[in-house]
N, C-alpha and C positions, 0 to 999 in steps of 0.2 A: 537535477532530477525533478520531476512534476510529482506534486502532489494528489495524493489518494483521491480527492476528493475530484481533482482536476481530469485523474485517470477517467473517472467512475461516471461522470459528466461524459467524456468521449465515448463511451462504453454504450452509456443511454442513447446518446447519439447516433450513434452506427448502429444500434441496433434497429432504434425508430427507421433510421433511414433502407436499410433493409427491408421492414416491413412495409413503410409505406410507398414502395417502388414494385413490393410484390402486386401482379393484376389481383384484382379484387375476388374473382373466380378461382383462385389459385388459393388464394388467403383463407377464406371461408374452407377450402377443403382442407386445406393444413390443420385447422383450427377442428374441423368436423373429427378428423383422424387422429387427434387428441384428446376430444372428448371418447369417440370412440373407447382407447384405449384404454381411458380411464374409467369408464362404467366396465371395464374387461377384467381391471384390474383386483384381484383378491382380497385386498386388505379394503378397496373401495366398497366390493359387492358386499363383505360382509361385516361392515359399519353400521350400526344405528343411531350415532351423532358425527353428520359430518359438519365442519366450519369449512364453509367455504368465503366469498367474497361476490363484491360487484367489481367486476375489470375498468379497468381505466386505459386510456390510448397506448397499447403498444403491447398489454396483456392479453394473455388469452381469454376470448371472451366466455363469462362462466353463466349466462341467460338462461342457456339447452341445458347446464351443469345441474343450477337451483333445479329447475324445471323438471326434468328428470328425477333427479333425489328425491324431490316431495312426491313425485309420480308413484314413485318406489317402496312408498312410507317410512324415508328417512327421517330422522329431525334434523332439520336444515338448521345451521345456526350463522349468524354471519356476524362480523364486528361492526360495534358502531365507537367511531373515533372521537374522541375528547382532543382538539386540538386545542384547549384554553390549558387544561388539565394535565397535556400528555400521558393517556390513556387510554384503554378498550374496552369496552363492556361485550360481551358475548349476548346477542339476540337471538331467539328463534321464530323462524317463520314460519306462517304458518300458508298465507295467502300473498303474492307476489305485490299484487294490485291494492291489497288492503292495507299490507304491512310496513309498505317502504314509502319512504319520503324524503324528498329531494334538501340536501344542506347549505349553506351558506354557500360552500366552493362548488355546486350544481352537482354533486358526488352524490348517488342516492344510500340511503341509508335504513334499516331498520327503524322505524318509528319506537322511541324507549317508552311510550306511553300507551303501546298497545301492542306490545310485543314481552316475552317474559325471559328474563335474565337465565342463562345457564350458566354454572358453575365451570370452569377452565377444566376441573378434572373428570366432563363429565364426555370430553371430545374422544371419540374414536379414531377417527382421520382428520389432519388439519390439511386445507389444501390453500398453499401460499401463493400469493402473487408476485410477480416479479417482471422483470424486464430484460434480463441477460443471464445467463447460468454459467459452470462450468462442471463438468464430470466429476470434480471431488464437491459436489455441492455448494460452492460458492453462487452469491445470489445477488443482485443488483435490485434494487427496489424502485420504486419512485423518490425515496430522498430524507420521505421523514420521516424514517429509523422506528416506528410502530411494531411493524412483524420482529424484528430485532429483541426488541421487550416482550413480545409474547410468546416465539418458539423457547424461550428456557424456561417456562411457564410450564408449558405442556407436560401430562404424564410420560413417564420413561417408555411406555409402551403406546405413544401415540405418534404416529411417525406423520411429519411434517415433508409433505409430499407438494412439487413445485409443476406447471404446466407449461411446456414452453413449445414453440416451433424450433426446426430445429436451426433454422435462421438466427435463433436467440442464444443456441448455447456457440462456448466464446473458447477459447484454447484455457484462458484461465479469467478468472473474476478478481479484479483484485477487491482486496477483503482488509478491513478495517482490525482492530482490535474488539471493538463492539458490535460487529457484523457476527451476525448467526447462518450458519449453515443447513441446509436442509436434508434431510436424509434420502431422497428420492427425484429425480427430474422424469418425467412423462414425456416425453415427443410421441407423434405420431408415427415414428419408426421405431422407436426405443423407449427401452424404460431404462432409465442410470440409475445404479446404486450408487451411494457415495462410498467414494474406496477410502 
């Protein structure tokens, strides 16, 4: 039998390849109709700290996401990653253009030198990145295991909500023993609860 991790790898795979076989006019609307639904969404509209992220290839892109939020007068907060560390700091932004600065792996990032730290317990809505899903929640990352260490972090009433197309959710995700679950997946046609 293969290995989890061997699984998890084919999973990324097929997912990437899915999306990047979708026409690009097709992609961007999937992606439009998730944002969508997510500025629709209740727990969204009436947030005043949301954490959200910068996407990376194969995520839902969260540009129009940031953008919006701050439009809204959210406080935007996004993680900046400690890969020496394995760690997260929670940043808030304030200006797009001012705030963020490109890292070592070209992953843009929160500037921690002119950006001001938020407190974990201070997130309203966390919205997770990911790569594959499946209906009870299970979630496929990029790999290095970050959101894992920070959803059991979160307050009990702060629901850890996931963006995907719907290309990305999967019959099942296989899930590690240190894999964290997400309470909520967004498509553009649906919202899943985790059952």
């Amino acid at each position: 039998m293969e290995d989890i991790k061997g699984i998890k790898k084919d999973a990324r795979a097929e997912v990437l390849r899915k999306i990047d076989s979708m026409p690009e006019v097709l992609h961007l609307k999937k992606e439009r109709d998730v944002c969508n639904r997510l500025f629709e969404f209740a727990n969204f509209m009436e947030a005043k700290v949301v954490l959200l992220y910068f996407s990376r290839k194969g995520e839902v892109n969260s540009k129009k996401i940031i953008e919006k939020a701050l439009e809204s007068g959210k406080i935007v907060v996004i993680p900046v990653i400690n890969s020496d560390k394995f760690n997260i700091h929670l940043m808030k932004i304030t200006d797009p253009s001012k705030d963020i600065m490109i890292d070592e792996d070209n992953i843009p990032q929160p500037n921690i030198n002119k950006c001001k730290k938020v407190p974990i317990k201070s997130i309203d809505i966390a919205v997770i990145p990911g790569l594959a899903f499946d209906e009870k929640g299970g979630r496929i990352g990029v790999g290095d295991g970050y959101y894992d260490k920070l959803i059991p972090k979160l307050p009990a009433t702060t629901r850890a909500v996931a963006l995907a197309l719907e290309e990305q959710i999967l019959p099942q995700v296989p899930m590690d023993t240190h894999d964290k679950y997400v309470d909520i997946v967004i498509t553009g046609k649906r919202i899943i609860y985790k059952i």
